[in-house]
HTML snippet that shows the backbone in 3Dmol.js (N, CA, C, O; Angstrom):
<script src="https://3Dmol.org/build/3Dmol-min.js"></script>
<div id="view" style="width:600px;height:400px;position:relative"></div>
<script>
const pdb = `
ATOM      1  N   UNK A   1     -34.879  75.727  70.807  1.00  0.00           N
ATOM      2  CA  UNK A   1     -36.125  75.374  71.474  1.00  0.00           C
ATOM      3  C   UNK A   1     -37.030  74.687  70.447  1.00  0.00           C
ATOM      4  O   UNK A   1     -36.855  75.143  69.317  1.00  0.00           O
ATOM      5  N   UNK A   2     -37.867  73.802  70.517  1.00  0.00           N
ATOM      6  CA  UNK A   2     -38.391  72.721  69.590  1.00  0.00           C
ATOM      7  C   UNK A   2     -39.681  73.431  69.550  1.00  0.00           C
ATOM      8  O   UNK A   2     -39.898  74.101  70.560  1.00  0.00           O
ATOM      9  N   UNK A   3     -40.705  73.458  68.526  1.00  0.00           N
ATOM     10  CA  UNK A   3     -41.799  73.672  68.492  1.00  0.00           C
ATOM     11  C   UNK A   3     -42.860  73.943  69.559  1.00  0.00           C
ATOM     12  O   UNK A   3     -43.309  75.000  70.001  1.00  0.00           O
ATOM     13  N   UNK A   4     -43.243  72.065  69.964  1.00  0.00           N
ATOM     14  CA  UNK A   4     -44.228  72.415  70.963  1.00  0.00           C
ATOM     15  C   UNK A   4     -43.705  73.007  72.274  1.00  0.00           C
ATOM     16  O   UNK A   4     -44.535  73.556  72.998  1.00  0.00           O
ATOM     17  N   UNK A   5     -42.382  72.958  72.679  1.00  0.00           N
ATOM     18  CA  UNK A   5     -41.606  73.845  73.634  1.00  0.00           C
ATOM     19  C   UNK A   5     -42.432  75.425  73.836  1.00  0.00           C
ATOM     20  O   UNK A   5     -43.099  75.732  74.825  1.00  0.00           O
ATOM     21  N   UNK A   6     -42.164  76.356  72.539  1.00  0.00           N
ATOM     22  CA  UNK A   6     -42.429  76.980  72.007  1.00  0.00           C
ATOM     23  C   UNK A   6     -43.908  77.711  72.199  1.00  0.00           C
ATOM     24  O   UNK A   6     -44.072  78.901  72.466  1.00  0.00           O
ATOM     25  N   UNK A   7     -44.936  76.725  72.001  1.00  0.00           N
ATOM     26  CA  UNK A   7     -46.687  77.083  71.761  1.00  0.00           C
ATOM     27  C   UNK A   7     -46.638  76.753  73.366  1.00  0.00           C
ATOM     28  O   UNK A   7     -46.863  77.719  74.095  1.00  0.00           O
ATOM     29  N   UNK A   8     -46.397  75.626  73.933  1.00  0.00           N
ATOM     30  CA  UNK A   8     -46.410  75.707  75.572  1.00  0.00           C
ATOM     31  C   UNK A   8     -45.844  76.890  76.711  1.00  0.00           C
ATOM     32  O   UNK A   8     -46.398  76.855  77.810  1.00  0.00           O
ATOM     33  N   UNK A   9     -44.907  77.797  76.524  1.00  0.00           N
ATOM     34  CA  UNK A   9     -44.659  78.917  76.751  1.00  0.00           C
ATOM     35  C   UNK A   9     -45.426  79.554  76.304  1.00  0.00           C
ATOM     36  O   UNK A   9     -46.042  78.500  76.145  1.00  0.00           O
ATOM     37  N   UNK A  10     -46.027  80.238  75.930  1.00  0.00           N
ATOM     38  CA  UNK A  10     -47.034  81.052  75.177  1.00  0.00           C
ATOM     39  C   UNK A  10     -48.256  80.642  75.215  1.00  0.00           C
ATOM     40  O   UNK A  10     -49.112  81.385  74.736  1.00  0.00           O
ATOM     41  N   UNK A  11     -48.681  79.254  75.841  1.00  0.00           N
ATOM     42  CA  UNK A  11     -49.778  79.056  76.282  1.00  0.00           C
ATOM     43  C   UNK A  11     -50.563  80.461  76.773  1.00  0.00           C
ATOM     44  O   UNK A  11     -51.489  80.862  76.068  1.00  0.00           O
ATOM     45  N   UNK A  12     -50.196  81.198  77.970  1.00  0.00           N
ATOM     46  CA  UNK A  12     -50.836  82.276  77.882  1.00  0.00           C
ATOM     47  C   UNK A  12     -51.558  83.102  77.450  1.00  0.00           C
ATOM     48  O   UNK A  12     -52.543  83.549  78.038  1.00  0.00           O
ATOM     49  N   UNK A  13     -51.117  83.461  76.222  1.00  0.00           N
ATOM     50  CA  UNK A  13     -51.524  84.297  75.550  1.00  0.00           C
ATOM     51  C   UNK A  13     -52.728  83.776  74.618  1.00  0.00           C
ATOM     52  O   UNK A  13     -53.440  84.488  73.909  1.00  0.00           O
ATOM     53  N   UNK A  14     -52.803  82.366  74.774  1.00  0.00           N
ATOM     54  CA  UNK A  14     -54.013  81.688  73.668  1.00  0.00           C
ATOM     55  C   UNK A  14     -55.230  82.704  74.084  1.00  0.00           C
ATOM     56  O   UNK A  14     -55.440  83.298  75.141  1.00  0.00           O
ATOM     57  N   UNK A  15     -55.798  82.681  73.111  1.00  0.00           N
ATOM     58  CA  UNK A  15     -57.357  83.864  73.170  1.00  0.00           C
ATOM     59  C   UNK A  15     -58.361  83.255  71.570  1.00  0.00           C
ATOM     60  O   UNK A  15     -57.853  82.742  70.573  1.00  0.00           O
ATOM     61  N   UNK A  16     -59.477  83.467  71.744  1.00  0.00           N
ATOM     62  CA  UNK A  16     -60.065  83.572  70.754  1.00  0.00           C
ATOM     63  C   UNK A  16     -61.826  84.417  70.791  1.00  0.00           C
ATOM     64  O   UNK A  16     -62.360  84.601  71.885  1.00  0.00           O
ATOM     65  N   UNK A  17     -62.351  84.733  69.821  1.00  0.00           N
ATOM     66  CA  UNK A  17     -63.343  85.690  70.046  1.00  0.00           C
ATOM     67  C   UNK A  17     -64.632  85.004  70.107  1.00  0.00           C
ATOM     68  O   UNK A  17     -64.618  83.822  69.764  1.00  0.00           O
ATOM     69  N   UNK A  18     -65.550  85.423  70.412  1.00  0.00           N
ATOM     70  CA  UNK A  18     -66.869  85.225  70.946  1.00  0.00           C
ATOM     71  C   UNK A  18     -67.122  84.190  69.609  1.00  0.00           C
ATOM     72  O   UNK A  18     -67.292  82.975  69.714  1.00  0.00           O
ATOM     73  N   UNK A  19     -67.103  85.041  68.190  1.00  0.00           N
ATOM     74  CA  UNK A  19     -67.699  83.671  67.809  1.00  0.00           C
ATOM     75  C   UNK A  19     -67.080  82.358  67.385  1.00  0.00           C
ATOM     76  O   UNK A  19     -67.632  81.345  66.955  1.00  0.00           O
ATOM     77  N   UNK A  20     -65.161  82.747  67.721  1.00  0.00           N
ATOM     78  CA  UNK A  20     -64.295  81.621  67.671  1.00  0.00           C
ATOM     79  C   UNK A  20     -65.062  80.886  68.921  1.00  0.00           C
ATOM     80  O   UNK A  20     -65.670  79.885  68.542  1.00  0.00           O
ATOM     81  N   UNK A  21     -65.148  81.095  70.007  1.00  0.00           N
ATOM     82  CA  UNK A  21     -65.442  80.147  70.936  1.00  0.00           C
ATOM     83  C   UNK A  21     -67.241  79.500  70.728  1.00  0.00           C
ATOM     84  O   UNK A  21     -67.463  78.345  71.091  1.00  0.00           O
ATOM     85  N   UNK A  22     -67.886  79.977  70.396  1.00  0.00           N
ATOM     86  CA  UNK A  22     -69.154  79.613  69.678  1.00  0.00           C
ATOM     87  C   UNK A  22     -69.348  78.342  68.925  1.00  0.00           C
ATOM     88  O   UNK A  22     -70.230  77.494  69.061  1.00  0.00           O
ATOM     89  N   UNK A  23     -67.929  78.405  67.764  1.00  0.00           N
ATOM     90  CA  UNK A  23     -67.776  77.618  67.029  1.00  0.00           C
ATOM     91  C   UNK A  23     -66.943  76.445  67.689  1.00  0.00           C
ATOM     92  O   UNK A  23     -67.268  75.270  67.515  1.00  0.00           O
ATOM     93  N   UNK A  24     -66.039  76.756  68.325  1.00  0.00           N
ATOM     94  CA  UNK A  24     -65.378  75.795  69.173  1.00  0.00           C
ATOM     95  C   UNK A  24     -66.498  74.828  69.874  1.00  0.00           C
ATOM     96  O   UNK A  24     -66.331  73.614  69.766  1.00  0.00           O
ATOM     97  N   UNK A  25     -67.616  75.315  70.577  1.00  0.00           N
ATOM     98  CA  UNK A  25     -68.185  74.514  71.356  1.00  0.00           C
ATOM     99  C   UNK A  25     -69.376  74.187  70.502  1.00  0.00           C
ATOM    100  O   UNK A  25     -70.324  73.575  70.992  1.00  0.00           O
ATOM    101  N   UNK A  26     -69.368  74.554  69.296  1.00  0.00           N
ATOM    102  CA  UNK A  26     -70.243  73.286  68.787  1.00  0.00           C
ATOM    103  C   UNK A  26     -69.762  72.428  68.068  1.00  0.00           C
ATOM    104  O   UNK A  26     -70.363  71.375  67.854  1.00  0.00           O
ATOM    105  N   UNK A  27     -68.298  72.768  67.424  1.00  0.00           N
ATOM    106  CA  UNK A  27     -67.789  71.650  66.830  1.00  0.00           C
ATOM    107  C   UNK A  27     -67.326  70.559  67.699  1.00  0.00           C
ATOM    108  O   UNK A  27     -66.860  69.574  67.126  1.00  0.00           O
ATOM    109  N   UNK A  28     -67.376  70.563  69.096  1.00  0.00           N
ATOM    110  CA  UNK A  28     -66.684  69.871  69.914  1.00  0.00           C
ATOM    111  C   UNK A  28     -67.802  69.306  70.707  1.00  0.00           C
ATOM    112  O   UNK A  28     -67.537  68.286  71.344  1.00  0.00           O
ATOM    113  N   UNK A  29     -69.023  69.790  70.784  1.00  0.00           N
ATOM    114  CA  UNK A  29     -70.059  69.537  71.447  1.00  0.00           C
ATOM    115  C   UNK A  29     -70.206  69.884  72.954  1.00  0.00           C
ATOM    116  O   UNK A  29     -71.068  69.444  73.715  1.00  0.00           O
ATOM    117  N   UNK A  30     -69.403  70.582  73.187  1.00  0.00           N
ATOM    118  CA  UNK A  30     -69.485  71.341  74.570  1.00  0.00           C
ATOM    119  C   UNK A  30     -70.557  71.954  75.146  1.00  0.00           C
ATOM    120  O   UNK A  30     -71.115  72.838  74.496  1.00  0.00           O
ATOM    121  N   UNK A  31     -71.040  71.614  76.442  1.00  0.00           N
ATOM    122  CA  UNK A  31     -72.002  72.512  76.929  1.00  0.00           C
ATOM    123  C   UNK A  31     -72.009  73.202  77.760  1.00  0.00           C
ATOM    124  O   UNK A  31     -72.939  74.008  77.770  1.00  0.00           O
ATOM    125  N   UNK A  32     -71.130  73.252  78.737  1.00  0.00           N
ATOM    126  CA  UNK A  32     -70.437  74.532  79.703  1.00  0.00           C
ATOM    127  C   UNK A  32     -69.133  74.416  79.444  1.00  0.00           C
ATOM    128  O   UNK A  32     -68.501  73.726  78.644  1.00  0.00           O
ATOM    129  N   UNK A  33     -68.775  75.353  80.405  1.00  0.00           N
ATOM    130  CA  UNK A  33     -67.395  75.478  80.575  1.00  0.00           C
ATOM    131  C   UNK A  33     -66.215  76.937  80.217  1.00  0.00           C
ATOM    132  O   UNK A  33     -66.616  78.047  79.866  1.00  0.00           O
ATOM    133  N   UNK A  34     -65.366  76.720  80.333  1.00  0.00           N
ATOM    134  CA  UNK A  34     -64.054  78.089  79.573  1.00  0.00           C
ATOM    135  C   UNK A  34     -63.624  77.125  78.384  1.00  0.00           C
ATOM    136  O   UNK A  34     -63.101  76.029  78.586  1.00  0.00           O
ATOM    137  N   UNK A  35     -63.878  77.603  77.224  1.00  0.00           N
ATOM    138  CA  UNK A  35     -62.958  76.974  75.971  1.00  0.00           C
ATOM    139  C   UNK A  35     -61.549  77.053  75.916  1.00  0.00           C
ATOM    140  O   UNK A  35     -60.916  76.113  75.435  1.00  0.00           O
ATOM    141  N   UNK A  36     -61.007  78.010  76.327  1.00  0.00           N
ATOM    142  CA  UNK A  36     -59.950  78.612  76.784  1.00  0.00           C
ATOM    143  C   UNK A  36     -59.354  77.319  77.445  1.00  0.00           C
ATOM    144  O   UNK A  36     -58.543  76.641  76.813  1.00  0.00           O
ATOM    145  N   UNK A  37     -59.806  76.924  78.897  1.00  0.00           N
ATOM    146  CA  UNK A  37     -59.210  76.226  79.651  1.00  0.00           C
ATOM    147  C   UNK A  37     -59.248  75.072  78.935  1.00  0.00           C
ATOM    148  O   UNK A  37     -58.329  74.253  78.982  1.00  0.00           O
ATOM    149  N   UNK A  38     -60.407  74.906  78.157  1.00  0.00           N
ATOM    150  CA  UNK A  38     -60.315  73.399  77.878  1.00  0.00           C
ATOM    151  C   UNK A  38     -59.700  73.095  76.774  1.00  0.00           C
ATOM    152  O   UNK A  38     -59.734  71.930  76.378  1.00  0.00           O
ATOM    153  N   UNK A  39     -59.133  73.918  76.183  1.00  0.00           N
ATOM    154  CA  UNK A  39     -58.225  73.551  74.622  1.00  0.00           C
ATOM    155  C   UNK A  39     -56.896  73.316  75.362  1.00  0.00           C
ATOM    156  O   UNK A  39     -56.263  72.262  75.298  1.00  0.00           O
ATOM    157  N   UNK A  40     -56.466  74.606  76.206  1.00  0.00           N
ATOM    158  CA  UNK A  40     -55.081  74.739  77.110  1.00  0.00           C
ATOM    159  C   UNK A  40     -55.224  72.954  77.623  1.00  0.00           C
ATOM    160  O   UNK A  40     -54.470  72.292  76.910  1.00  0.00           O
ATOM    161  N   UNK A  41     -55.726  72.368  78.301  1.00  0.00           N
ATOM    162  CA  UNK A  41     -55.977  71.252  79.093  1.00  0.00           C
ATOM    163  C   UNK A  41     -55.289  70.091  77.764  1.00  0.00           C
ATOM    164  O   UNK A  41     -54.363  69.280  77.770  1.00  0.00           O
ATOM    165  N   UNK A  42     -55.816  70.322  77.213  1.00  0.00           N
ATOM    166  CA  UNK A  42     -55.903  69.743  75.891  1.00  0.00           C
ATOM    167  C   UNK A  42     -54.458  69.186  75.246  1.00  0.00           C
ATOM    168  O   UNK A  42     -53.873  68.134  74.990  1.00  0.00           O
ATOM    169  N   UNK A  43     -54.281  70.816  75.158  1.00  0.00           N
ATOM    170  CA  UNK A  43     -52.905  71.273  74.706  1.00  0.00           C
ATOM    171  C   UNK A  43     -51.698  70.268  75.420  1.00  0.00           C
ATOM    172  O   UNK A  43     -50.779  69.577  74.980  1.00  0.00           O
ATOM    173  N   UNK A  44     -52.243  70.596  76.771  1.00  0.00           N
ATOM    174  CA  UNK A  44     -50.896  70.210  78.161  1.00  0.00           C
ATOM    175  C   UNK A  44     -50.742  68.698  78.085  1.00  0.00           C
ATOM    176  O   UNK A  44     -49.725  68.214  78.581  1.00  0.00           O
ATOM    177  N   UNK A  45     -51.534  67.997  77.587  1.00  0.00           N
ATOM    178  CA  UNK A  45     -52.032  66.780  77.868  1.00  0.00           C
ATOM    179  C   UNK A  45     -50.790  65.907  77.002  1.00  0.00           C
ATOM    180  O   UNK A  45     -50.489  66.073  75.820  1.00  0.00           O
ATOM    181  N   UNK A  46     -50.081  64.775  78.138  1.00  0.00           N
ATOM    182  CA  UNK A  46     -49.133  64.161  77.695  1.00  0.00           C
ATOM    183  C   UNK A  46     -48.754  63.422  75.944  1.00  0.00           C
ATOM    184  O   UNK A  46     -47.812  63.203  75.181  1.00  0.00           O
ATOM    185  N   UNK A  47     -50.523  63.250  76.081  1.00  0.00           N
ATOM    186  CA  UNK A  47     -51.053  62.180  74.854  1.00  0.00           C
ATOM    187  C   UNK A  47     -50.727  62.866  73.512  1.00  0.00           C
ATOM    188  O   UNK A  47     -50.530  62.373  72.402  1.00  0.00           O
ATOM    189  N   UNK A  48     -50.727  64.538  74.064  1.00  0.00           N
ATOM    190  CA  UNK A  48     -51.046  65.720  72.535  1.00  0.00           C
ATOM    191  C   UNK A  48     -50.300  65.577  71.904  1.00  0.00           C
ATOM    192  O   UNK A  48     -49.200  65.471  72.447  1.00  0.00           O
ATOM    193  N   UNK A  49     -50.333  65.475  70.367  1.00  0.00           N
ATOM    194  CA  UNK A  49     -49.193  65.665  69.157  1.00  0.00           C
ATOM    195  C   UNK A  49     -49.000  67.051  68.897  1.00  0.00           C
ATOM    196  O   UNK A  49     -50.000  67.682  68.556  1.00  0.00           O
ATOM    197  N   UNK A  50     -47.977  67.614  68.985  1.00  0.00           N
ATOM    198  CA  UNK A  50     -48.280  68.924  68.441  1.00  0.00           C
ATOM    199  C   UNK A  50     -47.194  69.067  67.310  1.00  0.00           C
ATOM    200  O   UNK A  50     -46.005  68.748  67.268  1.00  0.00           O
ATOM    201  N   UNK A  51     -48.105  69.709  66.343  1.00  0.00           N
ATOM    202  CA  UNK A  51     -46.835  70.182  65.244  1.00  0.00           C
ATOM    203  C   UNK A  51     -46.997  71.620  64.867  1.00  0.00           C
ATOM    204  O   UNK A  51     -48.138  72.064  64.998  1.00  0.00           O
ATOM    205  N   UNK A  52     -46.198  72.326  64.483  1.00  0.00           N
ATOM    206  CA  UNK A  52     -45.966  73.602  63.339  1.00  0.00           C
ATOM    207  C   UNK A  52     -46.180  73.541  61.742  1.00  0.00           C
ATOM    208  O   UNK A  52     -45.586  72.641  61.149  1.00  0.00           O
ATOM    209  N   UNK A  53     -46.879  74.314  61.098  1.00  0.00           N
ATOM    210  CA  UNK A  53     -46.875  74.304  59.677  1.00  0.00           C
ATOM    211  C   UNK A  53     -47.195  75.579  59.562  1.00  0.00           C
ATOM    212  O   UNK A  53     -48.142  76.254  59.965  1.00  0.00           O
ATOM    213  N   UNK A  54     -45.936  75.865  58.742  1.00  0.00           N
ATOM    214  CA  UNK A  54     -46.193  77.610  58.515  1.00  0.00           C
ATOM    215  C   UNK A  54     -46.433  78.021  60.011  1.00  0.00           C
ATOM    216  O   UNK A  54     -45.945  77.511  61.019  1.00  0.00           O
ATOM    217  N   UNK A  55     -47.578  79.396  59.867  1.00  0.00           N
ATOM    218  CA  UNK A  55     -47.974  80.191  60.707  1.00  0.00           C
ATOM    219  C   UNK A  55     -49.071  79.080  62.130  1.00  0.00           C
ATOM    220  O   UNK A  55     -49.417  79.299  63.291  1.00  0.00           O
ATOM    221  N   UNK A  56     -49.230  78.083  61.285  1.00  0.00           N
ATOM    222  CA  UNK A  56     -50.204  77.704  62.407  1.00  0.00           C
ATOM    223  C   UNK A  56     -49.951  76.254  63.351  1.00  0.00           C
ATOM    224  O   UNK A  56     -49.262  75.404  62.787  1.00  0.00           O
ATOM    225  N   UNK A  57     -50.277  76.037  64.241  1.00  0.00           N
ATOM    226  CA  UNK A  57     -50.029  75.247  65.070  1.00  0.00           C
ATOM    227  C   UNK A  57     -50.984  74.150  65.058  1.00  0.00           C
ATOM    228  O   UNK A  57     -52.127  74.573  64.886  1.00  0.00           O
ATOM    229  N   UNK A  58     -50.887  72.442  65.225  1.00  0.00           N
ATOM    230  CA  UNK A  58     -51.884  71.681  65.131  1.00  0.00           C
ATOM    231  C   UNK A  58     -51.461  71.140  66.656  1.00  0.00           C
ATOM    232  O   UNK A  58     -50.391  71.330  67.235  1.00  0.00           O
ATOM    233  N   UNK A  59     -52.590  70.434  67.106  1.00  0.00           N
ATOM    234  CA  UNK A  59     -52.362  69.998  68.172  1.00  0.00           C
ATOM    235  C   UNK A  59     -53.358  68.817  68.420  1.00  0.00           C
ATOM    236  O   UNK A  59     -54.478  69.081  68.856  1.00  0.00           O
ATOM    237  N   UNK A  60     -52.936  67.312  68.118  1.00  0.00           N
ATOM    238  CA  UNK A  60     -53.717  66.198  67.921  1.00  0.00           C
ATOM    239  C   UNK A  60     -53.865  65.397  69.719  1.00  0.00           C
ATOM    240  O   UNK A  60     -52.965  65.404  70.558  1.00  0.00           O
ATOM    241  N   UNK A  61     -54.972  64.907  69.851  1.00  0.00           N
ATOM    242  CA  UNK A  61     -55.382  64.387  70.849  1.00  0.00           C
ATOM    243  C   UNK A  61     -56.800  63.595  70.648  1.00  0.00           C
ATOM    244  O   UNK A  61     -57.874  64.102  70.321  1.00  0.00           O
ATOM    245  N   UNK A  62     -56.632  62.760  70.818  1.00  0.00           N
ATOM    246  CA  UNK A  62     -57.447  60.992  70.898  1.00  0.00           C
ATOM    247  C   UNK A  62     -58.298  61.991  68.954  1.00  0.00           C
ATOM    248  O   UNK A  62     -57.551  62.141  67.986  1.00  0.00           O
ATOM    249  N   UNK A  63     -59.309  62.304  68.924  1.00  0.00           N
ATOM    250  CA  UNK A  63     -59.838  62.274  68.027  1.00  0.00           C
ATOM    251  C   UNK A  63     -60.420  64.212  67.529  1.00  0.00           C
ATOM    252  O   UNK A  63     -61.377  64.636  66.882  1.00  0.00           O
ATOM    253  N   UNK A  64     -59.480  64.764  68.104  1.00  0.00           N
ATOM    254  CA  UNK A  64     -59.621  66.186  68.264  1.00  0.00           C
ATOM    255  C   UNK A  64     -58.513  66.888  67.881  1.00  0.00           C
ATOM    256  O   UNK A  64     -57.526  66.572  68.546  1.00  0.00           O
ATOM    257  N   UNK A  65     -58.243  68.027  66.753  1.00  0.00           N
ATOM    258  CA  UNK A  65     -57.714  68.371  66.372  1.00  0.00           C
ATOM    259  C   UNK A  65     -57.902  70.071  66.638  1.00  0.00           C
ATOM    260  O   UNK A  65     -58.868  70.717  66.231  1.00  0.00           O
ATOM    261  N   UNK A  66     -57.191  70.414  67.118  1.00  0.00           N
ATOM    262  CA  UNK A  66     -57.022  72.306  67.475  1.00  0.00           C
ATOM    263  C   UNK A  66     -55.919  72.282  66.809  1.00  0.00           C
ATOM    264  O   UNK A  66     -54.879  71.632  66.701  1.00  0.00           O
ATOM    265  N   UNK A  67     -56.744  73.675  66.170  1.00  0.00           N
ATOM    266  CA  UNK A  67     -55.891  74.600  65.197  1.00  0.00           C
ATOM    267  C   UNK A  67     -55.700  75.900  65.882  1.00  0.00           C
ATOM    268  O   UNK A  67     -56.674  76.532  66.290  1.00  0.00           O
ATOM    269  N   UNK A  68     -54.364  76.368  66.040  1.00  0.00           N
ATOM    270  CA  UNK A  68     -53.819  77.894  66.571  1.00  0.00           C
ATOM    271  C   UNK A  68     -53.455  78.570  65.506  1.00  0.00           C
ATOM    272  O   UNK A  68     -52.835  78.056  64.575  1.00  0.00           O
ATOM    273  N   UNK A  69     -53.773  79.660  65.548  1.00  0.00           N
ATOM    274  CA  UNK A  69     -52.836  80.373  64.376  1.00  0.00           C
ATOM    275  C   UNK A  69     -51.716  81.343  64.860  1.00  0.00           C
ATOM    276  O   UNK A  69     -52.151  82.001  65.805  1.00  0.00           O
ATOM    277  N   UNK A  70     -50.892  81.551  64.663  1.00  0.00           N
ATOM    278  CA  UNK A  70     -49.967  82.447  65.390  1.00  0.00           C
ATOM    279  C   UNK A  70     -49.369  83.758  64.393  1.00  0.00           C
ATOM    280  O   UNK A  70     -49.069  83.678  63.202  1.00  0.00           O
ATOM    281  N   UNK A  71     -49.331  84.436  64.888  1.00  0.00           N
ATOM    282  CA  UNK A  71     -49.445  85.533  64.284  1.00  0.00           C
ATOM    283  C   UNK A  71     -48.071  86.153  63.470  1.00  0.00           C
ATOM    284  O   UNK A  71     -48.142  87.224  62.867  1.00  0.00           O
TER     285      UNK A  71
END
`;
const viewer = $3Dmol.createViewer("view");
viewer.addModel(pdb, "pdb");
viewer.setStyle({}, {cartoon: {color: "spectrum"}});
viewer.zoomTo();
viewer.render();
</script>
């Protein structure tokens, strides 16, 4: 099974804490919304690069970069 195979199954389980999502929506400039949904969206999105390094996951799209860490 290939990488982003991999983080896309397990989409699910993505989570992060009050002040992970805090930080999410100001580094991104967000003003409503689920961060949650909108990284997942992100994630799904044909355009996304996704790679593995080590423990953590990158996931490139137009000018936005999410970082997962996996445990």
């Amino acid at each position: 099974m290939d990488s982003a195979h991999q983080l896309i199954k397990n989409l699910d389980k993505l989570h992060t804490t009050k002040l992970g999502r805090d930080r999410i929506r100001h580094n991104l400039s967000l003003i409503n919304g689920e961060i949650i949904d909108y990284c997942k969206k992100k994630i799904l999105n044909l355009q996304a690069i996704i790679k593995r390094k080590g423990k953590n996951w990158y996931v490139k799209i137009a000018a936005i970069t999410i970082n997962i860490h996996d445990k």
